[in-house]
C-alpha positions as a Python dict, from the first residue, in 0.01 Angstrom:
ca = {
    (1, 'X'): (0, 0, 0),
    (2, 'X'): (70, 186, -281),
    (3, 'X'): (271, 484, -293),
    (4, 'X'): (446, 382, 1),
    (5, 'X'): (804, 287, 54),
    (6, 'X'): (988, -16, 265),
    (7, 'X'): (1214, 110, 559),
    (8, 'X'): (1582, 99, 457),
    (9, 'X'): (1809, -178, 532),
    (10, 'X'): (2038, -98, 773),
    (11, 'X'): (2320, -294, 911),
    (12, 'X'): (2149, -406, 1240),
    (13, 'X'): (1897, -532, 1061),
    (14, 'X'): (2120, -760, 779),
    (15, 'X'): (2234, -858, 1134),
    (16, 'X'): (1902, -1052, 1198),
    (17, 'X'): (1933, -1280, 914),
    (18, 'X'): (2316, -1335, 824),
    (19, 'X'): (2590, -1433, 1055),
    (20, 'X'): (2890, -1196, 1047),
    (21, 'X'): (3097, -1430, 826),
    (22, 'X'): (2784, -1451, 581),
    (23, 'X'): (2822, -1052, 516),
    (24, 'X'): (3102, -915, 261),
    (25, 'X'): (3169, -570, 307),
    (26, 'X'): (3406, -410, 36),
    (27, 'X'): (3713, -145, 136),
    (28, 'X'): (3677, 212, 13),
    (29, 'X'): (3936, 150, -256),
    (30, 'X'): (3704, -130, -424),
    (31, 'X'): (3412, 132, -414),
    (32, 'X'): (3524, 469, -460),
    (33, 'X'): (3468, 480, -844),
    (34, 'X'): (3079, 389, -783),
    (35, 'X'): (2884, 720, -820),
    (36, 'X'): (2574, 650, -619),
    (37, 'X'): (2617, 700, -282),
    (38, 'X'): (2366, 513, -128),
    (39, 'X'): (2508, 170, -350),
    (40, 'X'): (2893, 266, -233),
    (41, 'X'): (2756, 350, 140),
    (42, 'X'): (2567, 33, 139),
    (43, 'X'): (2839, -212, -24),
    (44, 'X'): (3116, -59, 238),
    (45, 'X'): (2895, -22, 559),
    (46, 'X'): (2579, -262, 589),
    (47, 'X'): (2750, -520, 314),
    (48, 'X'): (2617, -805, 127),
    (49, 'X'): (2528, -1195, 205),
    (50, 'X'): (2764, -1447, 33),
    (51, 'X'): (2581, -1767, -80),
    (52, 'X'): (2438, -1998, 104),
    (53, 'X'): (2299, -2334, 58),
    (54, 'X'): (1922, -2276, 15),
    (55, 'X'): (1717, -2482, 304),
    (56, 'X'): (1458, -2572, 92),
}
C-alpha cells in the first residue's frame, strides 16, 4: 500500500534468517565516524549477513 512503511529490522528478526556466525557486527571504533545514526546503530547492533552460497 502506498504511503506506508515496512516495520524495521531488528536484531531478533535478522535472527530468523541468518545463523549467528552468518551476521558481522562492526565495533564502535569501525563506526563512530558514520553520521547517521540509524546506519552506525544498525551496523554495530542488529549487523549484517556475510555471503552465502545462493540455494538456487
Amino acid at each position: 500500500m502506498a504511503g506506508q512503511l515496512t516495520p524495521p529490522i531488528d536484531r531478533k528478526t535478522v535472527e530468523t534468517e541468518f545463523r549467528l556466525d552468518e551476521l558481522l557486527m562492526f565495533p564502535e571504533p569501525v563506526v563512530a565516524k558514520i553520521q547517521h545514526g540509524l546506519s552506525s546503530h544498525f551496523l554495530r547492533h542488529i549487523g549484517l549477513a556475510s555471503s552465502r552460497d545462493d540455494p538456487l
